[in-house]
Steps between C-alpha positions, in 0.01 A plus 500: 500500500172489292203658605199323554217567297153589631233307411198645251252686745741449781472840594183405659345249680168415332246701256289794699146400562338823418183384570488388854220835527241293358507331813459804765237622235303142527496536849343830542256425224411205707484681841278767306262217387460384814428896691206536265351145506485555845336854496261299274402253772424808793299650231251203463494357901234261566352623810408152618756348417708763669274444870546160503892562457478751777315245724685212429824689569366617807395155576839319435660727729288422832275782458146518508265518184522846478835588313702799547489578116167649541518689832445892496750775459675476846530255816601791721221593779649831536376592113131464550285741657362422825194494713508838757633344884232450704655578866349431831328817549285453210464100524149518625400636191660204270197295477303788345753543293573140382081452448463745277811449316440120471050523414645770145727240438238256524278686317720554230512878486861560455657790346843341404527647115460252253832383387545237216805397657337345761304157460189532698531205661793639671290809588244303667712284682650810606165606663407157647875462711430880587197386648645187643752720682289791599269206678808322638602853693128550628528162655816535634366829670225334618744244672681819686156647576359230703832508717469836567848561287333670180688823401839354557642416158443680172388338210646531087422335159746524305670258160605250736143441681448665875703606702445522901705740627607468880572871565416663846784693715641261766185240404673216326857544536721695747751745349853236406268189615352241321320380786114501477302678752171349625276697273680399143477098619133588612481658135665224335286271679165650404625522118618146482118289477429670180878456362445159606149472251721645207725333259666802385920512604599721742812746505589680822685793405720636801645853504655748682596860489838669485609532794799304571434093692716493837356113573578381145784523217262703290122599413498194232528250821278723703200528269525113380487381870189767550360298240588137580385557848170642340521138290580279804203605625245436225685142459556387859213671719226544203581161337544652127648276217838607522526410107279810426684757703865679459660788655685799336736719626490863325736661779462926461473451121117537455394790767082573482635862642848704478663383816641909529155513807431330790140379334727378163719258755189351653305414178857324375506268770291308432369197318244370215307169475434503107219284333679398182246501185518169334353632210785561181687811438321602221171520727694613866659826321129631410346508817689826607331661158145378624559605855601863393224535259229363812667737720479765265121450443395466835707836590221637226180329650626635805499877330147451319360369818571850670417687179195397569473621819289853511728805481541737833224740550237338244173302601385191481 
């Protein structure tokens, strides 16, 4: 038998591309071209160009004008520092307290730090919705006053706007109840006329403290019935626009007080009528810097005016 012969170059199947690297290389260069063309463009942003891409995004996806892209730092309430709880014992001194506070604002005298972070536009809207909501908790005390009911529910400002706090021992709501007793619908009704002359939304926040629910599955269902019955009111008695109002269940997760004393379980159970701002992030998260720097200077009037005061032992 003969062999067969091989072929020339049968030994392999085509001629080696040795320069299929070229290509890899092409396609870095090109992914390399494209990194810095874009660190050129973030370099040289057009600020207005840039707000009217933040606001028409914000538009096309239902929101307001106001866009997310230039909110603050933070949407969590729990970040900003808050106005000191005024409780019931000290309530008759809130409209004191809320006059002066509001006629420095008014007056301009602030001593928030200059910042060049902040536009002051922002600032001053700032001061005006502090003022707006220091005047909307006067009224509202007012409301309680001429019912005889004044001293019954605390009052806060805080990032979100204020908060009316529904705290008293066995006032509002029975230990494991949602029901509400006679003085928290009397409450409820005397707040509700000046709700009513509001367009601010409303969000009733129900809690309650850590102590096991025997009447329901768990705390969650206990404190967001506390706070739809709160809600049902306001809507069905007071006549509110039910489009403005929403209730929130918070269960044992936000205690005012550790719930480890009897006084901790009572301020838990509890619930809070907030006054949402409708001003924009940007403005709502600088009101707890103005209210801290007000506090802080009337706590100094308060020490010059008894500076002034003639020592002990010395005459007039």
């Amino acid at each position: 038998m003969s062999k067969r012969k091989k072929k020339k170059g049968g030994e392999s199947e085509g001629h080696a591309n040795h320069e299929r690297w070229l290509v890899s290389y092409a396609d870095m260069l090109t992914v390399l071209v494209g990194l810095f063309i874009v660190l050129y463009a973030m370099s040289q942003v057009d600020q207005a160009k840039f707000d009217a891409l933040a606001q028409s995004l914000s538009v096309g996806f239902g929101g307001s004008h106001t866009s997310v892209l230039d909110s603050g730092s933070t949407i969590l309430v729990e970040n900003g520092a808050v106005v000191p709880l005024i409780g019931p014992t000290d309530a008759t001194e809130i409209a004191q307290v809320l006059r002066d506070d509001s006629d420095k604002l008014h007056d301009g005298t602030s001593d928030v730090q200059a910042d060049d972070s902040i536009e002051p536009k922002d600032l001053e809207a700032a001061r005006r919705e502090y003022r707006s909501l220091s005047g909307l908790a006067q009224k509202l005390d007012d409301s309680l006053a001429k019912k005889g009911l004044d001293g019954l529910v605390s009052y806060k400002i805080d990032e979100r706007g204020l908060v009316v706090g529904l705290i008293s021992n066995e006032l509002f709501f029975v230990a494991d109840t949602a029901e509400l007793t006679s003085d928290s619908r009397a409450v409820i009704d005397a707040l509700t006329p000046t709700l009513k002359k509001i367009d601010n939304e409303l969000s009733i926040d129900g809690h309650a403290n850590s102590l096991p629910s025997t009447q329901y599955r768990s705390n969650w269902e206990l404190s967001s019935d506390r706070a739809t019955q709160v809600l049902r009111r306001f809507v069905e008695r007071g006549k509110l626009d039910p489009v403005r109002i929403k209730a929130v269940g918070y269960g044992d997760a936000r205690p005012l007080l550790p719930n480890d004393t009897a006084e901790g379980l009572r301020a838990n159970r509890r619930v809070d009528i907030v006054v949402m701002s409708s001003e924009p992030e940007r403005v709502r998260e600088l009101i707890p810097r103005i209210i801290e720097e007000h506090m802080a200077s009337l706590a100094n009037d308060s020490v010059g005016d008894n500076s002034d005061a003639p020592a002990s032992g010395t005459k007039d």
